[in-house]
C-alpha positions as CSV (number, residue, x, y, z in Angstrom):
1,X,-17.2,-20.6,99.5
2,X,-18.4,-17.7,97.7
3,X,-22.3,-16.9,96.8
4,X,-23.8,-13.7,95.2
5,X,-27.9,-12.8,95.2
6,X,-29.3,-9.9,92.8
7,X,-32.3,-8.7,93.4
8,X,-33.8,-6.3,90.0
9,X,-36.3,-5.1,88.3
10,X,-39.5,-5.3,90.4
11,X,-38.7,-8.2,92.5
12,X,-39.3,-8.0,96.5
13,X,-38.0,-10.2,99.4
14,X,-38.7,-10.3,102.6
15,X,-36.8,-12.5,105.8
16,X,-38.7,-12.9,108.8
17,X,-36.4,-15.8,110.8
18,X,-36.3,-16.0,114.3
19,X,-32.2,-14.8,114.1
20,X,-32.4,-12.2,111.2
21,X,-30.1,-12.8,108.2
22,X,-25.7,-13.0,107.8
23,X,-24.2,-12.2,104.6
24,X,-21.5,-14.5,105.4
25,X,-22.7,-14.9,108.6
26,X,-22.2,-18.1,110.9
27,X,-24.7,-20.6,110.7
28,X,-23.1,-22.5,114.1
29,X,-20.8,-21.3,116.3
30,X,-17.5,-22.5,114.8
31,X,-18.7,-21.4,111.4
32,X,-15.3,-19.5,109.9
33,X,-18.0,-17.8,107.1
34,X,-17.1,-17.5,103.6
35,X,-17.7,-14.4,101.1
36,X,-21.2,-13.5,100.4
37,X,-22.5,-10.3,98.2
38,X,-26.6,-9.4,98.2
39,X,-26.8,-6.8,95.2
40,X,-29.8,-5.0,95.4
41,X,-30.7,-2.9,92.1
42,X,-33.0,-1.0,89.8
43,X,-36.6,-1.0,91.9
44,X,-36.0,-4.2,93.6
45,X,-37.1,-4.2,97.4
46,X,-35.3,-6.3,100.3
47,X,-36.4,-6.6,103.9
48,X,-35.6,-8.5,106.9
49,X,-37.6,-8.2,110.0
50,X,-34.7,-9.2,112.5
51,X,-31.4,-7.7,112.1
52,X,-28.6,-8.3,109.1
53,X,-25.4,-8.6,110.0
54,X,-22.8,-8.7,107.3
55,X,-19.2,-10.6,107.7
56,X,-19.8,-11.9,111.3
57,X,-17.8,-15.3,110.6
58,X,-15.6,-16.4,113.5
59,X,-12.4,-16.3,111.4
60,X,-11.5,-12.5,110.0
61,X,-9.4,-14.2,107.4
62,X,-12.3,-15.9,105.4
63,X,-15.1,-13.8,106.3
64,X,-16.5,-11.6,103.5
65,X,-19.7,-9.8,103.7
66,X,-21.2,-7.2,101.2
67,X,-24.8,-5.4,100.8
68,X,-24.3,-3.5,97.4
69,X,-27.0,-1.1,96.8
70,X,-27.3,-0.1,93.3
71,X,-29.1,2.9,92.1
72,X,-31.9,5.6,93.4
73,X,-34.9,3.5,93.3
74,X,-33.8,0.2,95.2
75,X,-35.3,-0.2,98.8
76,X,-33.4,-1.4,101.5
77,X,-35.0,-1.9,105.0
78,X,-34.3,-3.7,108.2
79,X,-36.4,-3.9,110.8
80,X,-33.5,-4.5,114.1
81,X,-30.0,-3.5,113.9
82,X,-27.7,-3.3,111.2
83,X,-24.3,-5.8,112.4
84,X,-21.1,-5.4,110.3
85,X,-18.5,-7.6,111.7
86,X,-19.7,-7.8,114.8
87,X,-22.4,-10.3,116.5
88,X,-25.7,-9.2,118.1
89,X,-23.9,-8.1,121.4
90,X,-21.7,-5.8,119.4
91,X,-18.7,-7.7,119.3
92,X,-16.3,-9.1,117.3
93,X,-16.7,-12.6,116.7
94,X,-13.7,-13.6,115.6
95,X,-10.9,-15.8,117.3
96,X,-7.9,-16.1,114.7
97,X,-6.7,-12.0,115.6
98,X,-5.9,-13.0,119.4
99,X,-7.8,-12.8,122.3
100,X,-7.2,-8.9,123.6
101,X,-7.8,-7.4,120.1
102,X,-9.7,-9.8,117.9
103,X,-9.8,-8.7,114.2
104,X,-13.1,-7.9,112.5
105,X,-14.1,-9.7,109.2
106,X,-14.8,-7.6,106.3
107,X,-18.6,-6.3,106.0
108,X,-18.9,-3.6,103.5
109,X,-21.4,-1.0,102.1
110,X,-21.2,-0.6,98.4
111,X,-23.3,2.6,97.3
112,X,-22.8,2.3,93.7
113,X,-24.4,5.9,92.4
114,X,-25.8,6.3,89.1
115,X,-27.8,9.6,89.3
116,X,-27.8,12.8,91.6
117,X,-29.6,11.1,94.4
118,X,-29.1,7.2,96.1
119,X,-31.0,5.0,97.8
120,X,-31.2,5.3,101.4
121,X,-30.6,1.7,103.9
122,X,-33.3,2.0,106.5
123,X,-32.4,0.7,109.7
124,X,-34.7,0.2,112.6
125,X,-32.9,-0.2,115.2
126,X,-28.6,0.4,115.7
127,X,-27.0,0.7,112.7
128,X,-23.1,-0.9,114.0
129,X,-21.0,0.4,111.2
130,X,-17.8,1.4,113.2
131,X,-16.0,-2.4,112.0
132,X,-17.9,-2.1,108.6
133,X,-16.1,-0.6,105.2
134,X,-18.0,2.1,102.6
135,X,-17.5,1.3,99.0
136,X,-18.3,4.0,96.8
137,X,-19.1,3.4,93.0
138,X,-20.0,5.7,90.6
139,X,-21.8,3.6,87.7
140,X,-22.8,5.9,84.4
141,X,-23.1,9.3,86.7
142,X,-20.5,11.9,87.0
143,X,-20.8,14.4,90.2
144,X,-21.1,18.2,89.7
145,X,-20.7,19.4,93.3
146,X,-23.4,19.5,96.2
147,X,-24.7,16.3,95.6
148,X,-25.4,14.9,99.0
149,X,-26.6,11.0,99.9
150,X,-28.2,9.6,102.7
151,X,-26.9,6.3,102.8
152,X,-28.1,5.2,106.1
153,X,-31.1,6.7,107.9
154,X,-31.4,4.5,111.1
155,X,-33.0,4.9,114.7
156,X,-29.5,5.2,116.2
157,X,-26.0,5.1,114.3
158,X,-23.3,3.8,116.4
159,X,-19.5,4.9,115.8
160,X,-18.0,5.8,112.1
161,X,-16.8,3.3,109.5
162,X,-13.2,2.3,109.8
163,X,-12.5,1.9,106.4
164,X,-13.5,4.1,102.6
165,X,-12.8,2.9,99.4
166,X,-13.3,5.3,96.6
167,X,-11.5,3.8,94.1
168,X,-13.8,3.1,92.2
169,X,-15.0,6.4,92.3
170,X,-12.7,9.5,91.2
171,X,-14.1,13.0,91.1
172,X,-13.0,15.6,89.2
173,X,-10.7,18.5,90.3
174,X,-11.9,20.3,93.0
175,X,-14.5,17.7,94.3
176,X,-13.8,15.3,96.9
177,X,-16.1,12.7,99.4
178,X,-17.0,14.2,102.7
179,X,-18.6,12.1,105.1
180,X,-21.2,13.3,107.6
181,X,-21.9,11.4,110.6
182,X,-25.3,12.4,112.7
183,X,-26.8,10.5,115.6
184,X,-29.9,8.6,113.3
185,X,-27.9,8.9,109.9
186,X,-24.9,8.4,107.3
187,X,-24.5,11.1,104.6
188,X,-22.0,11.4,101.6
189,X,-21.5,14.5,100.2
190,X,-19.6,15.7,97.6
191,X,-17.9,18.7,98.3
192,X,-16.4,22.1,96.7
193,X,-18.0,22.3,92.8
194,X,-19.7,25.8,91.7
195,X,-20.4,28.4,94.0
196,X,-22.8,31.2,94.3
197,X,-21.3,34.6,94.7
198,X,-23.9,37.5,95.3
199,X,-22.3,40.9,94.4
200,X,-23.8,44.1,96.6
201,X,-23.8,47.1,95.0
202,X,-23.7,50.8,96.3
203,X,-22.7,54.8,95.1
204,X,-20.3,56.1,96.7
205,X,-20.0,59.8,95.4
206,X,-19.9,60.0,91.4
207,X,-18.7,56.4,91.6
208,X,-20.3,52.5,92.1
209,X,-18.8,50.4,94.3
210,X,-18.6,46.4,94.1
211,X,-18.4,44.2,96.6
212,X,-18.2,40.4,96.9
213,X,-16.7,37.5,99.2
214,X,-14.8,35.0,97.6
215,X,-11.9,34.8,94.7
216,X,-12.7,34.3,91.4
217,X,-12.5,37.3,88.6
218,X,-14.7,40.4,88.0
219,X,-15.9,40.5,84.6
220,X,-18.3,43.3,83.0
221,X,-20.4,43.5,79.5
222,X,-22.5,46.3,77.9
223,X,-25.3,43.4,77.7
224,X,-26.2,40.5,79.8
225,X,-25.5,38.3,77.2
226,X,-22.5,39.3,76.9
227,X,-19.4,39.7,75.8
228,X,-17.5,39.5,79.1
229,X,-14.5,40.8,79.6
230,X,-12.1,40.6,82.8
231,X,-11.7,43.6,84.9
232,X,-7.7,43.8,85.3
233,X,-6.6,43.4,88.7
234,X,-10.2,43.9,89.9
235,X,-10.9,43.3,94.0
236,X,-13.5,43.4,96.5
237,X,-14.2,46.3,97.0
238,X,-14.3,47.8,93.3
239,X,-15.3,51.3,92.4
240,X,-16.2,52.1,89.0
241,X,-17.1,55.7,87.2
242,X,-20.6,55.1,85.5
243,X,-19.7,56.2,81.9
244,X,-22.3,54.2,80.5
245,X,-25.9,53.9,80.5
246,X,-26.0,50.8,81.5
247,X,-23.3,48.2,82.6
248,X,-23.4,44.2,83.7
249,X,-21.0,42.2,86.2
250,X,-20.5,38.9,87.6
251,X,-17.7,37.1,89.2
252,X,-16.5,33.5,88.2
């Protein structure tokens, strides 16, 4: 079977069940579980007072879970642990992988970003993500560089996802994903983009030397407006005579 709930706009829901909430989770114990999506989007908010556990069907094969949270303004809380593909114990439930090394179902986080900052999943208690999969989407929103999102701020986070996708969302050259994994939380950051290069500036003598760390290419102007010009074969450090009354440079 396969099932899919959106949650938009304004609307709120909250679970309060004595055994939390499965996104294709079993409902008995012989439950195989099918594939199950909760999308929650725009300033929707979702809660469940127990834990959620996400593709923690007993067959890996058929069992499909996915939280998609769309957007900055969506809220996302749970008030236990966070399961994905494994049962509240921590382990995997299923029984078609073998009994040493039983193969997880497939729970995955899909942070579809549409601006410069993301909505966060809070989680309560142990956030379990080491069988889960992250799903990055970029919908409408193009990254610049040093963008960074807290995807999951919980009391603990236990292990590291065993599985990215970012197909679905290709940066341009000289970016790339970087994960960040600390003790209470998830972050995504996007790496390499512009950055800032402060030039020092002394005399030495009759002459000005420039200094700066980095690559990129020394260029000078009469105004700070410009024109620039390339300095040939320019390298930190640079000394200059000061012909002029007045003379800018920058690096890029």
């Amino acid at each position: 079977t396969e099932s899919t709930l959106t949650l938009q706009d304004n609307a709120e829901m909250t679970v309060n069940a004595s055994e939390g909430l499965g996104i294709s989770g079993p409902r008995g114990t012989s439950d195989p579980g099918g594939k199950a999506t909760l999308i929650v989007r725009d300033a929707a908010s979702f809660r469940v007072e127990q834990y959620l556990a996400l593709g923690t069907g007993n067959q890996a094969t058929t069992s499909d879970g996915t939280l998609e949270v769309r957007g900055p303004d969506a809220s996302v809380s749970i008030g236990g642990n966070l399961n994905m593909a494994v049962d509240p114990d921590g382990q995997v439930p299923t029984t078609d992988g073998g009994e040493g090394d039983p193969v997880p179902g497939k729970a995955t986080l899909n942070a579809v970003i549409s601006a410069s900052t993301h909505s966060t999943v809070q989680v309560e208690g142990i956030a379990r993500i080491a069988q889960g999969i992250l799903k990055v989407t970029l919908d409408d929103y193009t990254p610049v560089g040093g963008e960074v999102f807290t995807l999951i701020q919980g009391g603990t986070v236990e292990g590291e996802f065993r599985e990215t996708d970012y197909t679905e969302a290709e940066l341009a050259n000289g970016l790339s994903w970087e994960l960040e994994y600390d003790p209470d939380a998830v972050r995504l950051t996007v790496a390499g983009g512009p950055q800032e290069t402060t030039i020092s500036i002394r005399r030495v003598g009759d002459e000005i030397e420039l200094s700066w760390d980095g690559g990129g290419n020394l260029e000078q102007a009469a105004a700070v407006t410009g024109p620039w010009v390339v300095v040939p074969e320019a390298t930190s450090p640079y000394t200059a005579q000061p012909t002029e009354s007045a003379a800018y440079f920058r690096v890029r």
